[in-house]
N, C-alpha and C positions, 0 to 999 in steps of 0.2 A: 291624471292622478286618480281621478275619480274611479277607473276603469280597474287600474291597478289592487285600490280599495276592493273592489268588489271581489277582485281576483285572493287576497288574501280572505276573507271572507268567507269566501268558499270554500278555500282549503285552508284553512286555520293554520298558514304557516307562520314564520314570524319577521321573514322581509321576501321583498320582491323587486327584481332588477329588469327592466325594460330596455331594449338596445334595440333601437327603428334601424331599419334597412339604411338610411341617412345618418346612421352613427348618436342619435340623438337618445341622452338614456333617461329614463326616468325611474325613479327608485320611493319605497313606501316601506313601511313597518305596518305589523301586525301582531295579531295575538300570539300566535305559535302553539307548538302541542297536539297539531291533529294533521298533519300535511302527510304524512306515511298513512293514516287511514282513509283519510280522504279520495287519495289517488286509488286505494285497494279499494273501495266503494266505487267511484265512478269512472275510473280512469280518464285518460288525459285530452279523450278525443274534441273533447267542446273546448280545451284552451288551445288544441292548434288551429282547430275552426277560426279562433278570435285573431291570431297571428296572421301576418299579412308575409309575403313572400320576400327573406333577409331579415324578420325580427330574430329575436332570441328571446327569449323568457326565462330566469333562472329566479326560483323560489327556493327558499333555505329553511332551513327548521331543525334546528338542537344541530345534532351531528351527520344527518344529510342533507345534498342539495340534489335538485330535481332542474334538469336543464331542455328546454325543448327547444331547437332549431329547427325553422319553417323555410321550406323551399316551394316554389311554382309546385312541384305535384308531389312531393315527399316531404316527410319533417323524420329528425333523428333527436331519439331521446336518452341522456345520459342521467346515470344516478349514482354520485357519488358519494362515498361516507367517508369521514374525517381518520379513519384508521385505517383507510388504503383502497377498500377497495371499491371497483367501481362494475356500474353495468351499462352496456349502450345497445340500442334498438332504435333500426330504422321503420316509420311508420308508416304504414299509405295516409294519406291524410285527406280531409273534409276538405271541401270547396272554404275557402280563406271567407269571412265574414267583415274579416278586419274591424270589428263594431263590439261594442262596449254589451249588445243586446244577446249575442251569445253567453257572455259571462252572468248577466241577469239570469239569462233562460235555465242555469245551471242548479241544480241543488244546492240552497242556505246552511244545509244545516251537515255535519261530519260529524261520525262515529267517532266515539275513543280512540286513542293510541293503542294497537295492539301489542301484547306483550314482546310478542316473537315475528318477525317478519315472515311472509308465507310467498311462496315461489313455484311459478308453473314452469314447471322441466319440460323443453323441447324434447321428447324422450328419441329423436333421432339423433341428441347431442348428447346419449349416454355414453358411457368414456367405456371402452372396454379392455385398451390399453391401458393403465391405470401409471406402470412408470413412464410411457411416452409421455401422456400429457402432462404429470408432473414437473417433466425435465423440459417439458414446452413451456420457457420459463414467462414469454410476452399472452400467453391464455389463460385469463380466469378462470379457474371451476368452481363450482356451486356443489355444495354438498345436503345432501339431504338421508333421510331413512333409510330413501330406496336407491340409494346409487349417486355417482358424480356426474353430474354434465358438464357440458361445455355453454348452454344457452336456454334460456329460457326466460317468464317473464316477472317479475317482482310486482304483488297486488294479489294474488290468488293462490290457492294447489293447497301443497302442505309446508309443513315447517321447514323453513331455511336454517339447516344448522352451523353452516359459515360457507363462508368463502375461502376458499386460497387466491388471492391478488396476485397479480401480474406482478414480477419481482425484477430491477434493472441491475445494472452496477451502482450504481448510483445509491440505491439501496442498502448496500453495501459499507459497515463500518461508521465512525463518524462522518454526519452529513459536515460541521465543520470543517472537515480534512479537504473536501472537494475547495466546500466554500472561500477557506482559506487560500487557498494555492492555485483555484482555477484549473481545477480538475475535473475529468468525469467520475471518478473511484477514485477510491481509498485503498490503492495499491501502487507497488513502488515495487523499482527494479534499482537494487542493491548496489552498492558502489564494491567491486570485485578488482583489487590492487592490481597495482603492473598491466594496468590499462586493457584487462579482460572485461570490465565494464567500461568498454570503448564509447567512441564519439556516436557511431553507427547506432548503438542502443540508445544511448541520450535522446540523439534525434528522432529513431524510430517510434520512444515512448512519447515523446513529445507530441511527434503529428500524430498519433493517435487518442492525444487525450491524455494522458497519462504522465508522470517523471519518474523517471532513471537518473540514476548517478554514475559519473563519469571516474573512471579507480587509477587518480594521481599516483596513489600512494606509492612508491619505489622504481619510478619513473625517473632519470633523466629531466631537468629543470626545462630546458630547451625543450624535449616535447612535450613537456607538461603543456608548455606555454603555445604552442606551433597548434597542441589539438584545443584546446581551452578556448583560441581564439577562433578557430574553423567552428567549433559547436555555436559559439555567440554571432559567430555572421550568419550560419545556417537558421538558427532559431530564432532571432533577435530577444524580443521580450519573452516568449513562452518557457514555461517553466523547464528545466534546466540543470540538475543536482551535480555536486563536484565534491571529489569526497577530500577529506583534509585527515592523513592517518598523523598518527600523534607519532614523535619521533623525538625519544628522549637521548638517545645515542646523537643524534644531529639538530638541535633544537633549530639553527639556523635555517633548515629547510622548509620545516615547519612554521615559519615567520615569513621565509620568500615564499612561500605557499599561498598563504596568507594577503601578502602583497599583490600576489597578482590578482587573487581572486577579486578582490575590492578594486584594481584597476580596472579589470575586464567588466564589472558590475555585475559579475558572479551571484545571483539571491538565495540558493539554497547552496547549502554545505552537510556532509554526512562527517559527522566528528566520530572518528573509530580510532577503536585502542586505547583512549585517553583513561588513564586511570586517575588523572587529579586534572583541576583548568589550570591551563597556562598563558601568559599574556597572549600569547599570538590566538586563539580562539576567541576570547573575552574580543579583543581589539578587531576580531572579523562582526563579532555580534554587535556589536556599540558603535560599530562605524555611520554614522547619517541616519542616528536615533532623533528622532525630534519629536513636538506637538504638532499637529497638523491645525487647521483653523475652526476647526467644533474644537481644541482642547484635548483631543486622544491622543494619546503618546503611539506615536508609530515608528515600527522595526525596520526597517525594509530588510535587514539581513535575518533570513531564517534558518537554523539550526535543529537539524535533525541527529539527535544523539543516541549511537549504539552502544548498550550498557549490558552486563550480565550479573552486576551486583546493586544492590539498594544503595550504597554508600557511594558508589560512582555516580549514579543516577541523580540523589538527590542534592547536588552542587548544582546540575544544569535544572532542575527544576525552580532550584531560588534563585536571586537574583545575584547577581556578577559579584565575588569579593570587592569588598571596598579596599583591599591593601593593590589588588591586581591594576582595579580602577583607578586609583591614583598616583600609581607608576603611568599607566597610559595619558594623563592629564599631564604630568611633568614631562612624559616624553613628547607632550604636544599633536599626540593621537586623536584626542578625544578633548572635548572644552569640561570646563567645570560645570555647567549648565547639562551637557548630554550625560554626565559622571551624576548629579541629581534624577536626572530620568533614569538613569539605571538602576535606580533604587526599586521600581514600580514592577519592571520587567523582568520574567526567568530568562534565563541563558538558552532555553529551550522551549519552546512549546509542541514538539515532537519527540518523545523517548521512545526510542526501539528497543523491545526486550529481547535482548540477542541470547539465544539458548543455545540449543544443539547446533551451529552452525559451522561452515567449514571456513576454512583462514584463521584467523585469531579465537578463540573461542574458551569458556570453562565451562562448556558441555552441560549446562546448566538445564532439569528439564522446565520443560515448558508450564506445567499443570503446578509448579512451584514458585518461579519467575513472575510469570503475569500477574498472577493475584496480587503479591506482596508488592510490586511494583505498581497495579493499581491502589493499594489503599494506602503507599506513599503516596501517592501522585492527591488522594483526595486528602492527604490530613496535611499535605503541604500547601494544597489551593485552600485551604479554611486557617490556617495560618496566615499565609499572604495576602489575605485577602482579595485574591486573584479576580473573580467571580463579578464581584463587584464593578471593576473594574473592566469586565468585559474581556479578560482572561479566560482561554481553555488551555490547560497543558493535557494533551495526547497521549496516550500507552500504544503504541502499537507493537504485533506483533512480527519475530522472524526466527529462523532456526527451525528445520524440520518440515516447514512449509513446502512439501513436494505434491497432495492432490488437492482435490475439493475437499475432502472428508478433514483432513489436516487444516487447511486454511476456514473452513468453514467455523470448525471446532474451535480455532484460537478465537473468532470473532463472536461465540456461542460466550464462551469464556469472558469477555467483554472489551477484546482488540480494539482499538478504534480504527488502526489499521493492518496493510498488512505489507512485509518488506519479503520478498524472493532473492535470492542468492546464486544457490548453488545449481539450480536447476535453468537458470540461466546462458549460465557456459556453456551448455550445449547448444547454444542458440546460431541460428547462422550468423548473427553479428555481433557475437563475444570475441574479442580480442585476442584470442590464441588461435595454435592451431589445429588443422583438422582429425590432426594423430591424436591429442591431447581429447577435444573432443567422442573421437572415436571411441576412448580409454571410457570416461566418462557416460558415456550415453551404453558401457556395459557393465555399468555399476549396480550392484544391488544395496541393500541398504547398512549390511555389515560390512563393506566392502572399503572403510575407511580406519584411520589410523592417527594418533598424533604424533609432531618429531618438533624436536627445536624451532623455534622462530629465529629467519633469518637477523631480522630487525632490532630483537632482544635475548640475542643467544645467551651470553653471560649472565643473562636476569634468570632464564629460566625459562620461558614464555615458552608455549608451545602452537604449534596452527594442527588443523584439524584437515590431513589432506586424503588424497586417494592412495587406497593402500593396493588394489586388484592393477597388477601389471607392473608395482613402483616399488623399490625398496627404498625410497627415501625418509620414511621413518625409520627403518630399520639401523640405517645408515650415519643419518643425522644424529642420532641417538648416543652411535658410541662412539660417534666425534664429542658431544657433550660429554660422556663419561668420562673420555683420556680428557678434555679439558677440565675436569674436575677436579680426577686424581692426578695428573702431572703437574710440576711446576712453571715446564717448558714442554718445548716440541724437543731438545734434548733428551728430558730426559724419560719421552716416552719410549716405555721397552721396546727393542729393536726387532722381534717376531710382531709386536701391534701396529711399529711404524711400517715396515715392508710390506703386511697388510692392508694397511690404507692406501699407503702410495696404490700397490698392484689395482685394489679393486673399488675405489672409492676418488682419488685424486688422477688416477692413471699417469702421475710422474711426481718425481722427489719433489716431497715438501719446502727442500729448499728453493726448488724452481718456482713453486706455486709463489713461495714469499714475494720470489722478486716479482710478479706480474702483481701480486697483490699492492706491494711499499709504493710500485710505478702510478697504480692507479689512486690510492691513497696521497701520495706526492701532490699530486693534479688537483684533488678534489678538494682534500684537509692535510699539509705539512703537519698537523700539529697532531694526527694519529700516530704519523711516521715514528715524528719524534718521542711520539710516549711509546711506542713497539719497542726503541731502539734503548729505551730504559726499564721498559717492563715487560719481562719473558713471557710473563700469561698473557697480556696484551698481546703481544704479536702471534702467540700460538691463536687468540679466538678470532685474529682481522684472519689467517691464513686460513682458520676454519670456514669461517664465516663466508670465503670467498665460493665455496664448493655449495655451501646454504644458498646464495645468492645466484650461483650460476645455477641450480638445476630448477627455478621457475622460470628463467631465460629461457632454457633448452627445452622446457617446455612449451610455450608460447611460440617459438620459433619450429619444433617439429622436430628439430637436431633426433633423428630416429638412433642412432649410434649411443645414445642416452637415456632411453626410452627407460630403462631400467629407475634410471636415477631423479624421473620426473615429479616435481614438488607442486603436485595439483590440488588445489585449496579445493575441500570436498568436503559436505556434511553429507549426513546419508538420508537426506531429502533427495539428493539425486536419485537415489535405487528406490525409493520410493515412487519418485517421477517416472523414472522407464518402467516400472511394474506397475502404473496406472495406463501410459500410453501403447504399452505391448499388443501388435495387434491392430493398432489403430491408424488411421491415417498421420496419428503426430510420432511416429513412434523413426519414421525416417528424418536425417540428421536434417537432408534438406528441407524441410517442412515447418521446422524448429525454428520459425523466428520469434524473437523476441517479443510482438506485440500477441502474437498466435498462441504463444504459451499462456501469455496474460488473461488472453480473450477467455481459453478454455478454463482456466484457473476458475475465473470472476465465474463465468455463465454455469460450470460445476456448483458452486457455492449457491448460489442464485439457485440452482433447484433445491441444494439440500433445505436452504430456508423452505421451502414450499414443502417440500419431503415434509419437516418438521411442524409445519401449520396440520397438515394432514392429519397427523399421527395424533394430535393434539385433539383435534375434533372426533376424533375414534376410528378414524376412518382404518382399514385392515391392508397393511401397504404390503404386494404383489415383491414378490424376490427380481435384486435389482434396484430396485428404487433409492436405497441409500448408494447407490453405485453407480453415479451420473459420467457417461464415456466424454470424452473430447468431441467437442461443438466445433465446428470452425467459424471463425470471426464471421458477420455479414459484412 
């Protein structure tokens, strides 16, 4: 201890931590206030002297720490500051003293704290590529007067006017988002309906670090259930997303959905489409709510909410209706005791602000969305007193997110995360086919269109699909209009009927009925029967049929249809191929899903550094804001 004293003493830091080669640590306080000039005065060579071969020494002071590690014939010295960045040097070092009388032999007494830290540039480490090193996201640079380096040494030269710090994913967004969910990044690969965000992505994002969402939505219940189960043998506990679209046409699906997720022990869920809660979400989020044994009320089902309005959003922000809550109590869902803990918790602590995006969408932009859905999300955590409580609810963002420059921007904006979409499908393990892909991967960013939603045709709803190759908005559209203005498929005019049959149903409508009443019969008797009484009804199921078969025909490749393909597209994808053109990502095979991610994150991750740069005055080289495709390590 004594030795230790001496050592702060010297350098006027304000603690010191000892770690003997035998693991044994010793630890002291001191004055603090002079450790940064001290080292620039005498530098470090008499305390590696003192060091025996396997100590460490690590002295701290305000907001850096000075770390020396002593080996047989070298020592490495690192210095790191509280705001990111760090410096390391390896030393030749003195013959080991191991003895208390080098630290005596040292100078008592330390200069002031200097204002501005000063730094000798290795000037063979001056940078003369200026965007390479930038976009070398894991290298420090030092900046100074006369130029950027990459090395040099901290205690002498001239003025250090900042640093740009090594920048990871991790770096990236809310660090809570990792924290939470047992992530590496605060990126998510999107739940894409009709099982285009397949199992293949689930698990690819998984073993990577990452979660993906698995797109139940208009899936067949049997293979909802066949791939739900293969993801959870595959992955076990790791994290895992399964999307739950909202289906007010068939509310029962939406409840078996629901069922199975909480049997399989499903943890995350992507809630899309939902314009109000309905028991069957509430009763996924409230399921195996308790207090754990400190007293914290813990969730285990998490809820990631994709919204485009304030008024949808801010339901899953508070905490569960208490009328919803108490229907699941009476129906023996949930106890009275988990229905009190739902008082404390939001229905969400992930909101996605879904803007421009393709499938469902109200095209909302982005620089409008975010914001407002940020400073809901803060005047509702200060009402609920969330915070207190050890509450964070999340903004993240999606829509539009096709480069670096996009995704960087929404996280600038103050994303906490971010969710990819459309630029996904092209991926080699999106769940359609390669035709449909092909379509897609020669998208530009106008190159989209909307047309009826298969799901809520009669409502109105529209999806946001690919228009380059497809006439199914074109098509879908003035199916909508005859169901408008007709009362029946009677008595739509007979030059409008002849033209659909010819180039939209390619055979009489009557015949469509009967394949439609057959599969209807099978699925719900109780459509049939209201067809079989109400004309419009039966005109929008026979519609409906031709909505619902051209994202089949897609996903399956049916090239004889090609025309008629209902490919969910925002025009982030033509942004994505006008960022990868050229590049090694730009071929379809190349395109997997973790590789898109990788490039995305490691993009953003320079433009942070671009942006530190820029800040310090630095005069940034053409390019630099235009970081190409990295491929994954």
């Amino acid at each position: 201890m004594s030795d230790l004293n001496q050592i702060l003493s010297n350098t006027s830091a304000a603690h010191a931590r000892l770690t003997l080669a035998n693991g044994t640590v010793t630890e002291a306080s001191g004055p603090g206030g002079g450790l940064v000039a001290a080292v620039e005065a005498d530098g470090v060579a008499y305390l590696v002297g003192w060091l025996a071969a396997g100590d460490v020494l690590a002295l701290t002071d305000g907001d850096v720490t000075l770390e020396l590690h002593r080996s047989a014939l070298a020592a490495r010295m690192r210095v790191s500051w509280i705001d990111g960045p760090t410096y390391e040097e390896q030393l030749s070092a003195p013959a080991s003293t191991a003895s208390s009388a080098a630290v005596a032999a040292a100078p008592a007494a330390a200069p002031a704290l200097t204002a501005q830290a000063l730094f000798t540039p290795d000037a063979s480490s001056q940078v003369t590529d200026l965007r390479a090193a930038l976009h070398t996201i894991d290298q420090p640079l030092y900046v100074t007067a006369d130029g950027v380096y990459t090395a040099g040494q901290h205690g002498a030269g001239v003025p250090l006017v900042g640093t740009v710090p090594a920048v990871s994913d991790a770096d990236l967004g809310d660090p809570s988002f990792s924290q939470t969910h047992g992530v590496r990044a605060a990126y998510v690969s999107g739940a894409m309906a009709g099982g285009i965000g397949s199992p293949e992505i689930v698990i690819a994002m998984a073993r990577a670090g990452l979660i993906g969402f698995y797109g139940a939505g208009g899936l067949p219940m049997e293979q909802v259930t066949e791939q739900v189960k293969a993801i959870k043998a595959e992955l076990g506990d790791l994290p895992a997303g399964f999307n739950l679209l909202h289906n007010p046409v068939e509310p029962k699906v939406e409840t078996a959905t629901v069922e199975l997720f909480l049997a399989e022990g499903c943890r995350y869920v992507s809630a899309s489409a939902f314009m109000r809660l309905t028991p069957a979400i509430v009763r996924y989020r409230l399921t195996g709510i308790h207090k754990d044994e400190g007293g914290q009320v813990v969730v285990p089902n998490k809820v990631f909410a994709k919204v485009s309005r304030a008024e949808v959003a801010e339901p899953f922000m508070r905490p569960a209706p208490e009328k919803i809550v108490g229907q699941l109590v009476e129906a023996g869902h949930i106890t009275a005791e988990q229905a009190d803990l739902a008082k404390t918790v939001p229905m969400a602590e992930d909101i996605t602000a879904e803007s421009d995006s393709g499938g469902h969408t109200d095209r909302r932009p982005l620089v409008v969305l975010l914001p407002t859905l940020l400073r809901l999300r803060d005047k509702v955590m200060a009402e609920e007193g969330y915070a207190e409580r050890g509450i964070r609810i999340r903004v993240g963002s999606a829509g539009g997110i096709g480069d670096p420059a996009s995704m960087y921007g929404a996280l600038s904006m103050g994303a906490d995360y971010i969710l990819t979409g459309s630029i996904n499908q092209s991926s080699v393990e999106a769940g359609t086919s390669q035709l449909a892909k092909e379509m897609v991967a020669q998208a530009g960013m106008a190159d989209v269109a909307t047309g009826p939603a298969p799901d809520m045709f009669e409502m109105g709803a529209h999806v946001q699909v690919l228009s380059r190759g497809s006439m199914y908005a074109q098509r879908a559209g003035r199916l909508y209009d005859l169901y408008k203005s007709c009362p029946s498929m009677e008595d739509i005019p007979k030059k409008d009927r002849e033209k659909i049959e010819k180039t939209i149903f390619l055979a009489p409508l009557d015949e469509v009925w009967e394949g439609t009443r057959a599969y209807w019969a099978d699925r719900d008797p109780r459509e049939v029967e209201r067809a079989e009484s109400d004309a419009r009804h039966k005109m929008a199921l026979t519609f409906r049929w031709y909505l619902g078969m051209t994202s089949r025909w897609a996903r399956i490749g049916q090239e004889d249809r090609k025309r008629d393909f209902q490919i969910w597209c925002g025009p982030s994808m033509g942004l994505f191929n006008d960022w990868v053109r050229g590049t090694w990502l730009e071929p379809l095979d190349a395109r997997t899903v973790t590789s898109i991610a990788g490039a995305m994150l490691n993009g953003a991750a320079a433009l942070r550094r671009v942006e530190l740069a820029r800040a310090m005055g630095v005069t940034l080289s053409p390019g630099c804001d235009a970081p190409e495709p990295k491929r994954s390590s």
